[in-house]
C-alpha positions, 0 to 999 in steps of 0.5 A: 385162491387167496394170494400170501401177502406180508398184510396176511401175515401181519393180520395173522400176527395181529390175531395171535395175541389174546389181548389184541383178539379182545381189543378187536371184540370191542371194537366190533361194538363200534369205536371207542377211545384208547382210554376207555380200552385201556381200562380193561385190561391189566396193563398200563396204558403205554402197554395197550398202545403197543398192542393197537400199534400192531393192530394199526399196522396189520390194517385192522384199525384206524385211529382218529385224533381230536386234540389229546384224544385218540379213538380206534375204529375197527376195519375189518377188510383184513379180517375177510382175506384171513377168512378167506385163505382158511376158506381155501383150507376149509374147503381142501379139508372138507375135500379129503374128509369126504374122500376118506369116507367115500374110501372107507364105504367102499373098503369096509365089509357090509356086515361091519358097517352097520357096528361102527 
């Protein structure tokens, strides 16, 4: 199992925001600079930086700089630990679903079973 690491929290933070879950979209495309992320999105450019800074300290990006400018590039090592833990819980769940199923074919009269 997945240990629960302060990083898995801060990924989990980091993906709770819409504005940041849309960032990380584009950076799926491939890298790009702060300017032109900035642009869409209906916030100043101070206020974009703050969501790649949260997103920089989960892991999920790198920032180069060359002179003024700044391009993020997407890393998503933290992403496959989020996908793993809530693999854990796919899989608990799968668990218990099927058990409930095989519970309810056992319980429920034949002549039911064929109506439901």
């Amino acid at each position: 199992m997945v240990k629960y690491t302060k990083s898995l929290d801060r990924t989990f933070a980091a993906l709770a925001d819409p504005t940041r879950r849309r960032i990380l979209a584009r950076l799926a495309r491939g890298d790009q600079r702060v300017t032109h992320l900035a642009r869409h999105h209906a916030m100043s450019l101070p206020a974009v930086s703050k969501h790649l800074r949260v997103l920089e300290k989960a892991g999920l990006l790198r920032r180069r700089r060359y002179g003024r400018v700044h391009e993020m590039q997407l890393d998503a090592k933290p992403l496959r630990q989020a996908a793993q833990w809530v693999e854990e819980y796919r899989k608990f769940w799968e668990g218990s679903l099927d058990r409930l199923a095989e519970y309810l074919e056992k319980t429920t009269p034949d002549d039911q079973k064929g109506k439901a």
